[in-house]
C-alpha positions in Angstrom: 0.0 0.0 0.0 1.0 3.5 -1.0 1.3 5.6 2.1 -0.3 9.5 1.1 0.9 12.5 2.9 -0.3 16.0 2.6 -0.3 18.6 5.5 -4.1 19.9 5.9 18.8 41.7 -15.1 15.4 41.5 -15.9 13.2 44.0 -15.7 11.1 44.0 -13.0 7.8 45.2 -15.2 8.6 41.8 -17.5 8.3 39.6 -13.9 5.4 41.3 -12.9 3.9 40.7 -16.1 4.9 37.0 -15.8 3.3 36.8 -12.0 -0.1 38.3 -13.2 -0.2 36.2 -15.7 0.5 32.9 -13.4 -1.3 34.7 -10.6 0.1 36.9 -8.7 0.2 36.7 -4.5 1.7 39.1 -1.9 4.3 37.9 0.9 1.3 37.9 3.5 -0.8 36.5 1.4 1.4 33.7 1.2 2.3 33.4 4.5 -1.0 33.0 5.9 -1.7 29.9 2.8 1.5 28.3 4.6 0.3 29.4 8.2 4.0 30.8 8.9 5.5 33.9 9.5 7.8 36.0 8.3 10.9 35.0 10.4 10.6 31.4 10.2 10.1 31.7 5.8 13.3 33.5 6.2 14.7 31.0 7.9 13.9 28.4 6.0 15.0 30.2 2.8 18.3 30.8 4.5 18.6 27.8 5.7 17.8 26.1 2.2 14.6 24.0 3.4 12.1 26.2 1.3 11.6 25.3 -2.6 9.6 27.8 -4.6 8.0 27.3 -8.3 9.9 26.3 -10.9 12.3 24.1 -8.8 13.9 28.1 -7.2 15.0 29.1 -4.1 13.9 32.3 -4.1 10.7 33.9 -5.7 11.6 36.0 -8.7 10.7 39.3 -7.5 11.0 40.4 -3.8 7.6 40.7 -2.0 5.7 38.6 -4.8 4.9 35.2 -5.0 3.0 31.9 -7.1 0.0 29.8 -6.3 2.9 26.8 -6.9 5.0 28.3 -4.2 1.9 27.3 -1.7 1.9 24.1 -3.7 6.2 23.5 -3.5 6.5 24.7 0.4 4.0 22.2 0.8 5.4 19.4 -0.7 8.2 20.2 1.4 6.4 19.4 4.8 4.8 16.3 3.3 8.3 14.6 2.6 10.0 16.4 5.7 9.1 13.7 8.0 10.7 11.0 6.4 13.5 12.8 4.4 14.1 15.5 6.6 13.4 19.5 6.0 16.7 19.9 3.8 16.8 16.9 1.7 13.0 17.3 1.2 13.5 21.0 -0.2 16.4 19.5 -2.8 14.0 16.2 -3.5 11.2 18.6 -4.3 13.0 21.4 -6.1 15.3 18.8 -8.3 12.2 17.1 -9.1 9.7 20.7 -10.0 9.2 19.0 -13.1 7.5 16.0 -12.5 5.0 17.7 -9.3 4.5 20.5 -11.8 3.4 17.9 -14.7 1.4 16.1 -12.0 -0.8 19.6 -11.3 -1.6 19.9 -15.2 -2.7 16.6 -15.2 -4.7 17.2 -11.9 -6.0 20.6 -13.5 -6.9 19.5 -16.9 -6.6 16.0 -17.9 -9.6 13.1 -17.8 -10.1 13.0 -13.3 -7.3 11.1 -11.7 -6.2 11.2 -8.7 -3.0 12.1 -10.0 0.1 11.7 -7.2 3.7 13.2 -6.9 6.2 10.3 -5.6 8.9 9.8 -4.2 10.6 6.6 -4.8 13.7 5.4 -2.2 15.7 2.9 -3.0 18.8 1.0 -1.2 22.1 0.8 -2.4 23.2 -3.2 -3.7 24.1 -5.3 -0.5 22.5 -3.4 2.6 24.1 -0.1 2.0 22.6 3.1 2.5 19.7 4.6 1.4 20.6 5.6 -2.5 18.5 8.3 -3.4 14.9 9.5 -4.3 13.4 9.1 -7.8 10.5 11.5 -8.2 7.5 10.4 -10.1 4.2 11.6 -11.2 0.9 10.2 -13.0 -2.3 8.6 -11.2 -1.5 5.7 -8.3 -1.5 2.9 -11.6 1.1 4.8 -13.7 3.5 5.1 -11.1 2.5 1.4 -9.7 4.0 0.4 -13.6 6.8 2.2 -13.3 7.8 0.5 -10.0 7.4 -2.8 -11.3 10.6 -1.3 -13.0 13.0 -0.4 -10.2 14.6 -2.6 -8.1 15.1 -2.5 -5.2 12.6 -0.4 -3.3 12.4 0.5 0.3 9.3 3.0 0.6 7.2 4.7 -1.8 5.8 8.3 -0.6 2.6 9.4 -2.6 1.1 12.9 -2.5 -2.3 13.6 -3.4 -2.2 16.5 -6.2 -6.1 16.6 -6.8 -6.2 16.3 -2.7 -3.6 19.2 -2.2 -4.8 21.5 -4.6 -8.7 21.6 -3.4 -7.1 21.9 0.7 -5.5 25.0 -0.8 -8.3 26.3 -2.6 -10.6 25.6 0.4 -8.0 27.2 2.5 -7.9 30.7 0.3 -11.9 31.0 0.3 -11.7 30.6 4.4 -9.1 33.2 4.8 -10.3 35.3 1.7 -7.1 35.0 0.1 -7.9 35.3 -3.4 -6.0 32.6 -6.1 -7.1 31.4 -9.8 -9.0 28.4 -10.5 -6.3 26.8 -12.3 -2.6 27.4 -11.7 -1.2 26.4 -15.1 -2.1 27.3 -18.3 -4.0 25.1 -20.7 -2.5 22.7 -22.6 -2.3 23.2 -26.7 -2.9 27.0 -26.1 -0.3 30.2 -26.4 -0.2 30.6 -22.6 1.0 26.8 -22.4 3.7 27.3 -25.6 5.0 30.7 -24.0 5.8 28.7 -20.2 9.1 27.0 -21.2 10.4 30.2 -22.0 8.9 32.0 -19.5 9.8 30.1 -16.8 14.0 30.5 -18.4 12.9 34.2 -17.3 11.6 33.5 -14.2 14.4 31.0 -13.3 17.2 33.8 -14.5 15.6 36.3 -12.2 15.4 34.4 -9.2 19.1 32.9 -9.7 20.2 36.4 -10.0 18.3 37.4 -6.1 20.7 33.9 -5.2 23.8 35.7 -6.4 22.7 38.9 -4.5 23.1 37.1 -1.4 25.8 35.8 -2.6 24.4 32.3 -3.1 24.4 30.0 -5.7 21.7 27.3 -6.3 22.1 24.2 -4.4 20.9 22.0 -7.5 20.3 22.7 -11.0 16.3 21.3 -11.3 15.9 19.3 -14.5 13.9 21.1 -17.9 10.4 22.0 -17.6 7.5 21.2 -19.5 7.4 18.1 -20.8 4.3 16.9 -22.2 3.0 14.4 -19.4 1.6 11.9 -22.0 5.2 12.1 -24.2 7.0 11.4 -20.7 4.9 8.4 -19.7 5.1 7.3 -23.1 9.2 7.3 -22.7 8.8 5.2 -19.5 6.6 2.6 -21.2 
């Protein structure tokens, strides 16, 4: 059984442009979404156990933030308890690809559930733990792809569809206003302009890193593969 966890230079007019676009929140509005506050988001950013959209460390512009970031920070607390607050924030920004694929799907594909994974596996002869394989797809695609791997030790499964309506429900209680959908449609203009889009938004935010005088941790993988083509590789 599959256990599920979920925790009930540019320039600056181009970014804000992108952020309206994707939906545009303020710092408190996020912080009250992730029921923190200010000095303990700082300290997790600081302390490199926050992921943001896009697979970043930082939001792109100061002050302004995502629907995903709600949707990454919480990943993040889902896998903290078994991987541990930093190694959750690299498992979930390293993979932003397949969570973000897994939110399409939940958003506009035939109903699901669809799931983001993360799949552990043991080194040969009783060594440690190897790594995490992120996955994405409903609880039967990523059951396939299992049959796949050997060995496994544990298989962690988030609800997408689950996540997604807590945080809707969550911004109509504290009258925090968020779009219906927080990706673009598939097969339209606003879908075809994301990969390069989210370059920009990647560029900006790596540039706030090197402000600090920071560099990225990890380099997440590319963006924006077409969930059907990638299940269709895995086959």
């Amino acid at each position: 059984m599959v256990p599920l966890f979920w925790r009930s230079g540019l320039a600056s007019r181009h970014i804000s442009d992108i952020n309206s676009e994707m939906g545009d929140l303020s710092r408190d509005d996020l912080l009250e979404l992730l029921g923190l506050n200010s000095a303990l988001l700082d300290r997790r950013v600081a302390d490199r156990q926050a992921a943001f959209a896009y697979g970043t460390e930082l939001s792109a512009k100061h002050g302004s933030y995502l629907p995903l970031d709600v949707v990454a920070m919480g990943l993040v607390d889902a896998f903290a308890g078994v991987l541990g607050r930093d190694r959750a924030a690299d498992f979930v920004r390293l993979n932003c690809d397949e969570w973000f694929i897994a939110i399409v799907s939940a958003e506009w594909d035939a109903p699901g559930p669809y799931y983001f994974a993360a799949l552990m596996q043991l080194g040969f002869a009783g060594k440690k733990e190897k790594g995490c394989v992120g996955l994405h797809g409903t609880l039967e695609d990523i059951a396939g792809v299992c049959r796949h791997v050997f060995p496994v030790t544990t298989l962690m499964a988030v609800n997408i569809d689950e996540m997604l309506s807590e945080i809707h429900a969550r911004s109509r209680k504290l009258g925090v206003p968020l779009p219906e959908k927080f990706t673009p449609q598939p097969g339209t203009p606003a879908y075809e302009r994301l990969r390069d889009t989210i370059k920009e938004y990647r560029a900006l935010a790596a540039s706030r890193l090197k402000a600090k005088g920071r560099r990225p941790k990890r380099a997440p993988s590319d963006l924006v593969r077409p969930a059907k083509k990638k299940q269709r590789e895995r086959a």
